[in-house]
Every structure is written in structure tokens, then in C-alpha cells.
PyMOL commands that place a pseudoatom at each C-alpha (Angstrom):
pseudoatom trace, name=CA, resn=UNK, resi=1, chain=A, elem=C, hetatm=0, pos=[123.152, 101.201, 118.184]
pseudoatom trace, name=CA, resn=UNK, resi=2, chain=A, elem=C, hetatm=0, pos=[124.645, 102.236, 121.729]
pseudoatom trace, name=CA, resn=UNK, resi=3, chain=A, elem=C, hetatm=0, pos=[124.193, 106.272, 120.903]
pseudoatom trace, name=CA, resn=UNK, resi=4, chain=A, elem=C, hetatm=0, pos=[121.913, 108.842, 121.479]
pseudoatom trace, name=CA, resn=UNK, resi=5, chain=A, elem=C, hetatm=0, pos=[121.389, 109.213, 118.069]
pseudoatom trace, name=CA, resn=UNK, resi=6, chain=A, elem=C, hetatm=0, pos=[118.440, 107.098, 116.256]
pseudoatom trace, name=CA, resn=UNK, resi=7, chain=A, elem=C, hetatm=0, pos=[118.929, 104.875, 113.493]
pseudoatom trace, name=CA, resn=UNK, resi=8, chain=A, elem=C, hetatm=0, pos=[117.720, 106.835, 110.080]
pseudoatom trace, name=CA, resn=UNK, resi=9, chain=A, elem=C, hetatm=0, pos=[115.253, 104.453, 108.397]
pseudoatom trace, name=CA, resn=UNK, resi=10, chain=A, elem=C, hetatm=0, pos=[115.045, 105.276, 104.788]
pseudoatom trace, name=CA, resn=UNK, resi=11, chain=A, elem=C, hetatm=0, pos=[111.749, 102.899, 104.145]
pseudoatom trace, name=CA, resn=UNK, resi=12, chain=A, elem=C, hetatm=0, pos=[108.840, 100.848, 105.897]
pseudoatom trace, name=CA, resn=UNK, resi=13, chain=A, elem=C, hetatm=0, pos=[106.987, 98.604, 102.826]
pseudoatom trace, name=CA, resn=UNK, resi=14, chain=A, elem=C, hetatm=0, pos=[105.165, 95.277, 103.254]
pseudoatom trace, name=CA, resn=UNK, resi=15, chain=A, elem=C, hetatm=0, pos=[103.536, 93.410, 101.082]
pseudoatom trace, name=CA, resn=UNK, resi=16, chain=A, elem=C, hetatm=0, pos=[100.124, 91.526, 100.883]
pseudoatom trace, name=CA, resn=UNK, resi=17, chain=A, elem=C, hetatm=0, pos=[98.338, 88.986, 99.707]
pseudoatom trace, name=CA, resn=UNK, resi=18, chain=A, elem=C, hetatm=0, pos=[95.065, 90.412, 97.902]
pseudoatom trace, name=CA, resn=UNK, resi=19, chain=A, elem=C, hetatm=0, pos=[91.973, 88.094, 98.850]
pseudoatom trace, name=CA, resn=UNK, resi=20, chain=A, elem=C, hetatm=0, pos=[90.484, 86.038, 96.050]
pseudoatom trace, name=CA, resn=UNK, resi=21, chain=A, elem=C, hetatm=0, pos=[87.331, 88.329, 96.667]
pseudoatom trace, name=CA, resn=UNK, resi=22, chain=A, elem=C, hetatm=0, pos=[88.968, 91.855, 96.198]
pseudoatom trace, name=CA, resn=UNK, resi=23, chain=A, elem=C, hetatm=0, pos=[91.320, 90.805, 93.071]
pseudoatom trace, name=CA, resn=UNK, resi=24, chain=A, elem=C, hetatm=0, pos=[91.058, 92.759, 89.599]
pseudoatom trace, name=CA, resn=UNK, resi=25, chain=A, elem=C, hetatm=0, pos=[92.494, 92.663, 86.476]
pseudoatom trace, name=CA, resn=UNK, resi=26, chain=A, elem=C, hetatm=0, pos=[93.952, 95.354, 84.608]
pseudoatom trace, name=CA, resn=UNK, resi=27, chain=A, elem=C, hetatm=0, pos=[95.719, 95.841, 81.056]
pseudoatom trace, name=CA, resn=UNK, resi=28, chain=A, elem=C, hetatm=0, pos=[99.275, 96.767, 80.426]
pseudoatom trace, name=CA, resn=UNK, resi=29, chain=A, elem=C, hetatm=0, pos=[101.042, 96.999, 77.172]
pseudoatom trace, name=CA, resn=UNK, resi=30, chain=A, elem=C, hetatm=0, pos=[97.831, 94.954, 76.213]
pseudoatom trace, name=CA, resn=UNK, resi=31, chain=A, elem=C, hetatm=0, pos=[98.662, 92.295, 78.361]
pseudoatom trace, name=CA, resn=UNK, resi=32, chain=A, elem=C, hetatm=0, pos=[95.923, 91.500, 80.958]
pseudoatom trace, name=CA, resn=UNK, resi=33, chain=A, elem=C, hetatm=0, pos=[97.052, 91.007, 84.933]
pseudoatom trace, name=CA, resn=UNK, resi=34, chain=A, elem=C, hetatm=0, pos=[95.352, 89.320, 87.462]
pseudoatom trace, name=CA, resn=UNK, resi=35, chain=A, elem=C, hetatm=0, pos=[96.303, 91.934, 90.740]
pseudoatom trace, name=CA, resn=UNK, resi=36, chain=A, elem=C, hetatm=0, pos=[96.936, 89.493, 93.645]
pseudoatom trace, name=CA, resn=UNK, resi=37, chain=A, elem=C, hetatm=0, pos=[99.791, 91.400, 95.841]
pseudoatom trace, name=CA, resn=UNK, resi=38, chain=A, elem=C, hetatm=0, pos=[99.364, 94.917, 97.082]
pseudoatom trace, name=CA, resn=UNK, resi=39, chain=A, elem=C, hetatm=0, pos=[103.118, 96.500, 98.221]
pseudoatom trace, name=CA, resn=UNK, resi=40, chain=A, elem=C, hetatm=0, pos=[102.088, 99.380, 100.759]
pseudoatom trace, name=CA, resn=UNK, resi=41, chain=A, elem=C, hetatm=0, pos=[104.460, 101.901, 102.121]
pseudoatom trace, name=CA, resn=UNK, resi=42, chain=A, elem=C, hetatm=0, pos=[104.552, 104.253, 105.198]
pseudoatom trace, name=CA, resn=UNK, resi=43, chain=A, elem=C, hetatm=0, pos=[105.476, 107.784, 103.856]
pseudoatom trace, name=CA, resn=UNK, resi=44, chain=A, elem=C, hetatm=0, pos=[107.638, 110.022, 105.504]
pseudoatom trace, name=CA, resn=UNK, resi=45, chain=A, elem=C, hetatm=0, pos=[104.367, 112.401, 106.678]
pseudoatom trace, name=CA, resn=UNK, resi=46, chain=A, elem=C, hetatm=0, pos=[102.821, 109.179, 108.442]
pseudoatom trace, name=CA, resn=UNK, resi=47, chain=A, elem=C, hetatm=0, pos=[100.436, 108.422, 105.043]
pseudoatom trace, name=CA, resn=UNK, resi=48, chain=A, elem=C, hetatm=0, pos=[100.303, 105.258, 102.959]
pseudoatom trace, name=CA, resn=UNK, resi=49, chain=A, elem=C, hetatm=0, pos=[100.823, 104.650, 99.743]
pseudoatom trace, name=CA, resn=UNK, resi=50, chain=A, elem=C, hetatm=0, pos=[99.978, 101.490, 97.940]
pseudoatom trace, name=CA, resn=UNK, resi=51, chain=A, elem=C, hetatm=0, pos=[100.747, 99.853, 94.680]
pseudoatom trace, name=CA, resn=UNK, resi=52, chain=A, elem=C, hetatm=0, pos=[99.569, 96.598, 93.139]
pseudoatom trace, name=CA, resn=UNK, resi=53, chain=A, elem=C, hetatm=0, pos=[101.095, 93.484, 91.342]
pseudoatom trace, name=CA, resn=UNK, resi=54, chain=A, elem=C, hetatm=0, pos=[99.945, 90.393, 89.489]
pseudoatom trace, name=CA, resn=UNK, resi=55, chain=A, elem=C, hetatm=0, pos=[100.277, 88.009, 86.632]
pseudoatom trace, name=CA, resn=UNK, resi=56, chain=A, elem=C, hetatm=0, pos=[99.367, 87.579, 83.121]
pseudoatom trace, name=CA, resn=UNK, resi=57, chain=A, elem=C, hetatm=0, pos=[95.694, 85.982, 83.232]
pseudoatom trace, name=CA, resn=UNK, resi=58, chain=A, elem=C, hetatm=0, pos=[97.010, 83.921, 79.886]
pseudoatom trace, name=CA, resn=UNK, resi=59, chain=A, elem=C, hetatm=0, pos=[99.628, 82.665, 82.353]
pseudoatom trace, name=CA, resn=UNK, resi=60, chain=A, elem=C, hetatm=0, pos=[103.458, 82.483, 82.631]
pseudoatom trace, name=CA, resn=UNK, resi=61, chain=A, elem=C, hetatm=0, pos=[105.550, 85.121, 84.678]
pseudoatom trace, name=CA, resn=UNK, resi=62, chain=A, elem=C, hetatm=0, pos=[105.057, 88.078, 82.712]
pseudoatom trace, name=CA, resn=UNK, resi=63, chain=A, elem=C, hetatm=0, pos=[107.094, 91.491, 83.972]
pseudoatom trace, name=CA, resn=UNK, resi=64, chain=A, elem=C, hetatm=0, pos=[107.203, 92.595, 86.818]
pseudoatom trace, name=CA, resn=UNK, resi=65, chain=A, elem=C, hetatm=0, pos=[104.613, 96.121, 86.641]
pseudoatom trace, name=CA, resn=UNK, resi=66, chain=A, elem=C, hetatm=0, pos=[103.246, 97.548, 89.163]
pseudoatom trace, name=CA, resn=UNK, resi=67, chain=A, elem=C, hetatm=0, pos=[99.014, 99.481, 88.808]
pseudoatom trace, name=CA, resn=UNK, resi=68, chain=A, elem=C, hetatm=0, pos=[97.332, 101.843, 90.971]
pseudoatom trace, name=CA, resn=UNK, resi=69, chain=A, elem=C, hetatm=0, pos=[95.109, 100.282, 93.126]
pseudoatom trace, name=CA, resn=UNK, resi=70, chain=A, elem=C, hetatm=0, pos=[91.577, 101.366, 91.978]
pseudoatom trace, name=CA, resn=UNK, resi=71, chain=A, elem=C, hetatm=0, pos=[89.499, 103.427, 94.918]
pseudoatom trace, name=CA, resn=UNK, resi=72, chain=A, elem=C, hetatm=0, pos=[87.332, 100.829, 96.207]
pseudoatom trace, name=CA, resn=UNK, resi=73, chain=A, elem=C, hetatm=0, pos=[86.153, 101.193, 100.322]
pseudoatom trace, name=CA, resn=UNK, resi=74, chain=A, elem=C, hetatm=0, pos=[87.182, 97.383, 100.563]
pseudoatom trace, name=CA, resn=UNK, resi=75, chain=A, elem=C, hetatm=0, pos=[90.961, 97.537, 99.342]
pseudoatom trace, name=CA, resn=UNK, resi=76, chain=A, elem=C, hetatm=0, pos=[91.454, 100.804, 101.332]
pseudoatom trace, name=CA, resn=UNK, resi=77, chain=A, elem=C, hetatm=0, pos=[90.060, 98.630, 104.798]
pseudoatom trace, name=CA, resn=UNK, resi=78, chain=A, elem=C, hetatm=0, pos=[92.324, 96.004, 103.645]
pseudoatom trace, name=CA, resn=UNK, resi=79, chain=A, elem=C, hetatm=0, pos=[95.425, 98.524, 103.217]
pseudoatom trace, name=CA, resn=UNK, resi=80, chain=A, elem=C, hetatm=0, pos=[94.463, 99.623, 106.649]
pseudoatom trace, name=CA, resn=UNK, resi=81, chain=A, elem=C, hetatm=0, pos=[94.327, 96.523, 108.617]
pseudoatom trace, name=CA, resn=UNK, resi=82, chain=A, elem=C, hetatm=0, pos=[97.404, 95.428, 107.052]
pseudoatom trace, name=CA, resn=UNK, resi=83, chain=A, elem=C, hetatm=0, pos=[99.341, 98.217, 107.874]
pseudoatom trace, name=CA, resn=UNK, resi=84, chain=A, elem=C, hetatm=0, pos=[97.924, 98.365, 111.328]
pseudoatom trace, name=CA, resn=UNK, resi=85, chain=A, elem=C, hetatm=0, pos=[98.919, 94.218, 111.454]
pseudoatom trace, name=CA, resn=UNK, resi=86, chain=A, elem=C, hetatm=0, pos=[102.210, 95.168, 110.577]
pseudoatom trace, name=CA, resn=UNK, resi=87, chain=A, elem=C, hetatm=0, pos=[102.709, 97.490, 112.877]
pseudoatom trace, name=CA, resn=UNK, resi=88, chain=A, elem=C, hetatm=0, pos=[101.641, 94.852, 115.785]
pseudoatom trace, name=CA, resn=UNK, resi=89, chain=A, elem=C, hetatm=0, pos=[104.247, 92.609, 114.462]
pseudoatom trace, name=CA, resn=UNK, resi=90, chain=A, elem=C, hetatm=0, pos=[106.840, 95.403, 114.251]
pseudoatom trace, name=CA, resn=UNK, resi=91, chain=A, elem=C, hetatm=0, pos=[106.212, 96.452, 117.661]
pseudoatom trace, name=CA, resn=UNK, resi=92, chain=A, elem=C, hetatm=0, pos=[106.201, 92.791, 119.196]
pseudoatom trace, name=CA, resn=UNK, resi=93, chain=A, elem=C, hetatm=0, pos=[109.694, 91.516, 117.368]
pseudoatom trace, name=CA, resn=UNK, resi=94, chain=A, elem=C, hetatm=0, pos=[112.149, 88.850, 119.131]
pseudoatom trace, name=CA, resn=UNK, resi=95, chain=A, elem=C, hetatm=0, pos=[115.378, 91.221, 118.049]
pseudoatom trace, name=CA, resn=UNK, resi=96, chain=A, elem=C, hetatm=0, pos=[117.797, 89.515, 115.285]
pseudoatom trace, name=CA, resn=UNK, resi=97, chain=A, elem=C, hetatm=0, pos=[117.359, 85.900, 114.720]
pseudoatom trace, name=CA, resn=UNK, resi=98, chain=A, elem=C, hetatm=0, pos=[121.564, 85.063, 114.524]
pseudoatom trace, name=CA, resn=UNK, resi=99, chain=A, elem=C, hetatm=0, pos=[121.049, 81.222, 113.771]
for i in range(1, 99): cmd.bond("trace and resi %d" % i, "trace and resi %d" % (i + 1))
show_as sticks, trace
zoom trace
């Protein structure tokens, strides 16, 4: 920005592809969801918070509703890694891509 001042950044989410292995499904509205996405954010005190999306099991788009992402040692590892992986990426960017 050419100050001394640093740029505010108001959030730091990414989003990931939940292995075929760790997937769930869950029931909203008594529609059944296959999870398949986790969207993990960095919190302003440095923790993570993570949420997870899917689709209807019976198929078609279904809404877009977001479930808590059950306590499991595996999907925490996986929240983990990918938000150490994204960090590595962060940290190794080209600047802005102005083609």
C-alpha cells in the first residue's frame, strides 16, 4: 500500500474438499446431505473455526446449509493440515496476476 500503516484484513476462509473416507451425512429440514466441503476460517485470536457443506443424498442442488463438523480426531488433522497448506501457499504467492 506504500504506508506505514498495514492493510486491515477483515477475513482469512478457505475451503476444502472432504476425502471420500471422512464424508458424513447429516439431516436438515429432513432432507439428508452428503458433507463433502469443509469452509475453515482463521479467527481473529489465531483459532479456527470450521463449518461443513454438501448435497442432498436423493440428488439435485438442494440449499445451500451449512452443519457443524462432528468431533472426530481425523477431520480435526484434516482442518489442520489444510490450514497449515494454506498458509504455505499464502506465504509463497506470485503478487497480483494482472493478465
Amino acid at each position: 500500500m506504500g504506508s506505514d500503516v498495514p492493510p486491515e484484513v477483515s477475513a482469512l476462509a478457505i475451503n476444502v474438499t472432504i476425502p471420500e473416507a471422512l464424508r458424513w451425512t447429516d439431516t436438515r429440514r429432513g432432507e439428508t446431505f452428503t458433507l463433502t466441503t469443509l469452509n475453515v476460517r482463521l479467527l481473529p485470536d489465531g483459532h479456527l473455526a470450521a463449518k461443513a457443506y454438501g448435497r442432498p443424498t436423493g440428488g439435485g442442488r438442494g440449499t445451500h446449509v451449512s452443519f457443524p463438523v462432528p468431533d472426530r480426531a481425523e477431520l480435526a488433522v484434516l482442518i489442520a493440515d489444510a490450514a497449515g497448506r494454506a498458509g504455505e501457499l499464502w506465504t509463497a504467492h506470485r503478487g497480483l496476476n494482472s493478465a
